[in-house]
N, C-alpha and C positions, 0 to 999 in steps of 0.2 A: 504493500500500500504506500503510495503518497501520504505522507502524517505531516500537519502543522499543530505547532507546540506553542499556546501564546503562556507566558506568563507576567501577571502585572499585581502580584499579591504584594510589593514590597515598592519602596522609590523606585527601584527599575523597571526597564521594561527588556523582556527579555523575549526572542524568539527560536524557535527551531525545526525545521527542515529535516524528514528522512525519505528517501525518495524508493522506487521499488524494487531498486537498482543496487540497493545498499549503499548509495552516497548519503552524508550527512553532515549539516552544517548548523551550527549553535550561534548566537550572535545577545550578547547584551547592547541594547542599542540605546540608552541610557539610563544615566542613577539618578537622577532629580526630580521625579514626579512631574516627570512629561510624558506621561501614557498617552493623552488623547491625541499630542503633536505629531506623535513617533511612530506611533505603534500601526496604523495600517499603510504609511509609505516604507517602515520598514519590512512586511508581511510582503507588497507588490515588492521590493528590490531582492528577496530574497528566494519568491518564485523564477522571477526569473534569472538571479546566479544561476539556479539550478536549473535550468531552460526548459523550464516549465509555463505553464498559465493557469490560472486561479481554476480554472474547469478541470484540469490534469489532477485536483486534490481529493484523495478520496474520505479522509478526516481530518477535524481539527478534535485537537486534545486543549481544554483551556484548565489554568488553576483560579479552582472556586474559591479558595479561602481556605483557613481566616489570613484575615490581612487587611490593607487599607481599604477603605469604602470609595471613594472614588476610583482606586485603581481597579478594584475588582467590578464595578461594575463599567468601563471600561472596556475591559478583557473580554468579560462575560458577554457584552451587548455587541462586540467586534465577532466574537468567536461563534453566537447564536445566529448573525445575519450573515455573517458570511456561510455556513453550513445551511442556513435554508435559502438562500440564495442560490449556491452549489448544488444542494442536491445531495449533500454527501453528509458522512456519521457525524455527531457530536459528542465526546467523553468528556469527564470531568474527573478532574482529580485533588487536593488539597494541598497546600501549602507545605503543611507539618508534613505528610509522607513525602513528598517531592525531596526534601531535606534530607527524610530519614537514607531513602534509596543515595541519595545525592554520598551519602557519607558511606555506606556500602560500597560503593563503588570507588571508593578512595582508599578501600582496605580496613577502613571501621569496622571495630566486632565489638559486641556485648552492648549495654545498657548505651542509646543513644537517645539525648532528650532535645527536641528539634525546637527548637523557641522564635517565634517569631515579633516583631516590635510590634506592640499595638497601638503606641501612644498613649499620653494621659498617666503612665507611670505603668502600662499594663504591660503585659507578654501574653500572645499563644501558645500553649504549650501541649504537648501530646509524646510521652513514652512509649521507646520501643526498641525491641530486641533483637539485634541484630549477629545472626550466623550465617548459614549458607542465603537464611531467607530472611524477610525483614518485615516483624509480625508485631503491627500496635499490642500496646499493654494497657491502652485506657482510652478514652476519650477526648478530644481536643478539647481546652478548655482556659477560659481568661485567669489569669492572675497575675499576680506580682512574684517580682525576682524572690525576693524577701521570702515571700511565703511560701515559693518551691523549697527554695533553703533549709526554710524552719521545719516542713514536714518532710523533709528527707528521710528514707532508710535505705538500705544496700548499699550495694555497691556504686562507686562513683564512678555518674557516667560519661558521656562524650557530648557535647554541647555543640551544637550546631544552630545555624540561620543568624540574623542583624539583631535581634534580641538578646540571643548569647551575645553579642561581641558592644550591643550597647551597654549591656546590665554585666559588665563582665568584670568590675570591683563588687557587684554583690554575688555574683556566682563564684567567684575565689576561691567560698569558703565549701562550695560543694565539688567545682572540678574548675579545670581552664575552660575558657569559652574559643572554641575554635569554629572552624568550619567556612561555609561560604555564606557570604551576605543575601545571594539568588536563591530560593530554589531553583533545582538542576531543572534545567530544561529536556538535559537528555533523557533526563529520568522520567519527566513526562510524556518523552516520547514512547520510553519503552511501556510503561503503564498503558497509555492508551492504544498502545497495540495490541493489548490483549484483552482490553478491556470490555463489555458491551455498550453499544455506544445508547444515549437518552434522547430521546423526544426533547427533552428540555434541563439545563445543567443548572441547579438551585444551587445560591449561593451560600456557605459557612460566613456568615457574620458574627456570628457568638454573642454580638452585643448591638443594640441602635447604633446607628453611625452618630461621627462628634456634632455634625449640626443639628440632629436631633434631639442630642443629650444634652448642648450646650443652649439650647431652646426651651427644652423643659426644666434647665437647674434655673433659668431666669425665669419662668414661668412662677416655680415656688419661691423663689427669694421676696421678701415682705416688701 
């Protein structure tokens, strides 16, 4: 299959290309919370490196979240119109695994905890254990650095996504925070190749977006 891979869950925006050829190309095409500028002239330049045309795609793979609210939807409303436009499947896949895979693939083994920024002092977070295969252990879920910390037990694990590397004076005390700032695009490719693909990709928000929330805390203020 022809696979396109949008990811816009973080300040970046990231894309990727597998063709059915087995050529493949990966591109962060920026870090500053320029999705809407970027992201579908980068999509047209990258079909055609690969000398392809948008007709030639037989799915797009996009990341639902959690992550930023403008980026993700975004990503989501690029990756839903162009798939019903096309004609072709639509996957979804998450943030936090995107991470986790992303770190397998770099030779990570054992407890890897994927953190994503959420802003506002938050992090997404979602555990997961990594050996041959790479198998959540819980639920994706909002919190703070602080309070992964506090209720920690096991073994200390691998830290990964821009969450780890923001929060990475309060993760000290559990592990180093390492990893890539993206989730892996490749990784999204290979998920959604085996994925079955949705009528419709619902977004992971985990929380109201900040214009919401920043609407209703001045709503109750006296």
């Amino acid at each position: 299959m022809n696979i396109l891979a949008i990811e816009t869950a973080t300040p970046a925006t990231a894309i990727a290309l597998r063709t059915r050829d087995g050529r493949q190309v990966e591109h962060v095409l920026d870090g500053g919370l320029r999705h809407t500028e970027v992201l579908m002239p980068g999509v047209a330049a990258l079909v055609a490196e690969m000398g392809l045309t948008p007709r030639d795609l037989d799915r797009v793979v996009v990341d639902r979240g959690p992550g930023l609210f403008t980026g993700l939807r975004v990503g989501l409303a690029t990756a839903s119109s162009l798939a019903a436009a096309l004609g072709c499947d639509l996957v979804g896949v998450t943030s936090l695994e995107l991470l986790a895979y992303g770190a397998a693939a770099e030779g990570v083994r054992g407890p890897v905890l994927a953190v994503v920024d959420g802003r506002r002092g938050e992090v997404f977070v979602q555990l997961f254990d990594v050996t041959d295969d790479v198998v959540a252990l819980n639920e994706p879920r909002v919190t703070t650095a602080s309070e992964v910390v506090a209720a920690w037990t096991g073994a200390a694990p691998t830290l990964t996504g821009d969450g780890a590397l923001r929060y990475a004076a309060e993760f000290a005390a559990l592990s180093q925070s390492r990893g890539a700032r993206v989730p892996s695009v490749a990784a999204a490719l290979a998920l959604g190749a085996s994925r079955a693909p949705s009528a419709r990709v619902v977004p992971l928000y985990l929380r109201e977006a900040d214009a919401v929330a920043n609407f209703s805390t001045r709503e109750r203020s006296p």
